[in-house]
N, C-alpha and C positions, 0 to 999 in steps of 0.2 A: 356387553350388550345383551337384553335379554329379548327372544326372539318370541312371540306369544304365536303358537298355534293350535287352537280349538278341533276336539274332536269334527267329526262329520259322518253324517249318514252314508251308506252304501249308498250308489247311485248307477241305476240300469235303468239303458231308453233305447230305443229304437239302434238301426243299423248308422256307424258311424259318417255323418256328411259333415265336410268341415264348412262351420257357417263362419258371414263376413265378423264374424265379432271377434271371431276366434283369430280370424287370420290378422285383426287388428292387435289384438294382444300380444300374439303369437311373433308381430312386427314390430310393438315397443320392446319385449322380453329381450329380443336380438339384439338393439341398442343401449342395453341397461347389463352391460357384461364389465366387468372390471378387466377381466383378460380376456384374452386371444386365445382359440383355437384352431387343432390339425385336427382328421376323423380318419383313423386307416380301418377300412373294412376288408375282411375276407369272408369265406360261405358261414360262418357261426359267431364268428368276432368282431364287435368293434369298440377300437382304441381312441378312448376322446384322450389330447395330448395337451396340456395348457403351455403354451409357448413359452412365457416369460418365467414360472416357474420351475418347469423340468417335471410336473404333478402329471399324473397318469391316471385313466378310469377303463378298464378293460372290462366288455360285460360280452359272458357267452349265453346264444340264445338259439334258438330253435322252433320252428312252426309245427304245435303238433294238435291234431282235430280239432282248428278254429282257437287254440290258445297259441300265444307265446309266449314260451319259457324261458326265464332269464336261471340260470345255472351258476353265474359268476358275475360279480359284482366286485371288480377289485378295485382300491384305490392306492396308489403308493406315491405318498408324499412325505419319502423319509429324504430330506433334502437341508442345507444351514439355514434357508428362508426362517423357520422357527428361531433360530438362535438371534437372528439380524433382526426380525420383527415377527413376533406370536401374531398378534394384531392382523400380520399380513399373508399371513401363512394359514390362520384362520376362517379369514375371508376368501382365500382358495381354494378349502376343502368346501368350501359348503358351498360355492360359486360350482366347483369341480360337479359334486352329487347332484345338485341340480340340474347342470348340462345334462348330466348322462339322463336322471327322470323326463324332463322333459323331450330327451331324443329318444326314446324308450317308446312312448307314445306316437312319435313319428314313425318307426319304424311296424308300432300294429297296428297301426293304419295303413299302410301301405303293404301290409301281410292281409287285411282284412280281417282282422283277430279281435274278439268282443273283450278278453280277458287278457290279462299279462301278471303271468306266476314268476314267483320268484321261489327258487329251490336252492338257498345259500349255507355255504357253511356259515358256523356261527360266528368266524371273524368279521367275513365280510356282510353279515346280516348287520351287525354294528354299524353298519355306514349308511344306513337305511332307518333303522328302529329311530335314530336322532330325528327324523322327519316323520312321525306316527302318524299326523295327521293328512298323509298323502296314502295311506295303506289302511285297506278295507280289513283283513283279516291278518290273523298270524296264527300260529300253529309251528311246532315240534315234532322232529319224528327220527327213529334213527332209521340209517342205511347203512348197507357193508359198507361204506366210504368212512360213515361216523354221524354224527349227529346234522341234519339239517334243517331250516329254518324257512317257511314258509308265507310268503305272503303274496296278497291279490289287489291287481289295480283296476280297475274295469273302463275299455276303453269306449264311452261314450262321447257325443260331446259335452254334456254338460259335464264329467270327469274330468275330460281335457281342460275346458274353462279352465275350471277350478282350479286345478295343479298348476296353468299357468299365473292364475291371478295372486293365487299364493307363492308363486314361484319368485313372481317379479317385486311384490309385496317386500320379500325377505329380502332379496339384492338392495330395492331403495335403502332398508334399512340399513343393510351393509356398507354399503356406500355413504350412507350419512354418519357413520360411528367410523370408518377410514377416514373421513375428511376433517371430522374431530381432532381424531385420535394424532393427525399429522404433525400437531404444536408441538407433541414429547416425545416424537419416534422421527426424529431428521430419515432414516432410509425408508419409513414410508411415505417423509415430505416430496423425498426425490422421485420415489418412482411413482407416484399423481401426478406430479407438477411437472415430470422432466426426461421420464423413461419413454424410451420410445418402443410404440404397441409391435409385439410380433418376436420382439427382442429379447433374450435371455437376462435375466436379472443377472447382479455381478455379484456376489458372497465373499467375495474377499474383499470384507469390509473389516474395521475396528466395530469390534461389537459397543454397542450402545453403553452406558457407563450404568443403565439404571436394570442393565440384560437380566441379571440375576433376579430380581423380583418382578417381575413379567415373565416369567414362567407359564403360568397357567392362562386356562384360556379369556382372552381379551374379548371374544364375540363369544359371547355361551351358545353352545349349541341348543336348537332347541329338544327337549326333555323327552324322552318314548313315553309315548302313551300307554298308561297300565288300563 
């Protein structure tokens, strides 16, 4: 599936009030999740958990002069879901990185924060560049640590909007290329049709007869923006 997203201007407005449109979107966005999640917070961490897969998004951040800095940006979804169904395993990283953007924005608003930097190494900048057009700036730079990877979200509302409209934009899409894709992948047929929400998927399956060329990715991710 190919996933079309269009650059977009930087966008700065006034101090953040969430309007009623927002909190409309913001309401479908919640019912348009293919999976379930947990959120464990502590003072700089939090860990969005997706139930059904075992897939993980850990971002560390911190409030400093009116920004918040996202420092870590982890996703680990080394798990057999890929071998069982690409297709399904696809649709959960990018299901995964969107929760986390879109809770990212919740979280600097309620810090009161106009900007939201991201200061990643380069693996986990990768999990973010796939989404270009939700990221205003990028930049390179090294530190004693090693090389880090910069980018800015600006939190307005019309930002916000935006990120969510496109947020929810790409799930429809996902969701419609799953429910496709269900006639040639029987373990994606079962867990739409028959898995119950909240529940660990089962992996000790008979791999699919066609597993070997279904390799690569069934949902393209969508492309960084150069």
């Amino acid at each position: 599936m190919s996933i079309s997203l269009e650059n977009n201007q930087d966008v700065q407005g006034k101090r953040p009030i969430k309007s009623l449109k927002e909190s409309i979107i913001t309401s479908r966005l919640a019912g348009n999740k293919v999976f379930s999640y947990s959120v464990k917070r502590t003072h700089s961490t939090v860990v969005l958990h997706q139930l059904e897969t075992g897939f993980s998004l850990s971002m560390k951040m911190e409030k400093i002069e009116g920004t918040l800095r996202v420092t870590s940006f982890a996703v680990k979804n080394e798990t057999p879901l890929f071998y069982v169904s690409t297709i399904l395993h696809d649709a959960a990283t990018i299901e995964l990185v969107l929760q986390g953007l879109t809770s990212l924005f919740t979280y600097a608003e309620r810090q009161d924060t106009f900007e939201i930097v991201f200061m990643l190494p380069q693996n986990e900048a990768e999990n973010l560049k796939c989404f270009g057009c939700f990221v205003d700036s990028h930049s390179s730079f090294m530190t004693r640590e090693g090389i880090r990877v910069s980018f800015t979200l600006y939190n307005t509302p019309e930002s916000r909007e935006l990120l969510l409209e496109k947020a929810e934009s790409i799930k429809t899409q996902v969701k419609q290329e799953l429910w496709k894709a269900q006639k040639g992948d029987h373990y994606l047929k079962g867990y739409l049709q028959n898995h119950k929400r909240g529940e660990p998927l089962p992996f000790a399956l008979p791999k699919p007869q066609n597993a070997n060329s279904n390799k690569g990715n069934v949902i393209a991710f969508p492309k960084a923006q150069k």
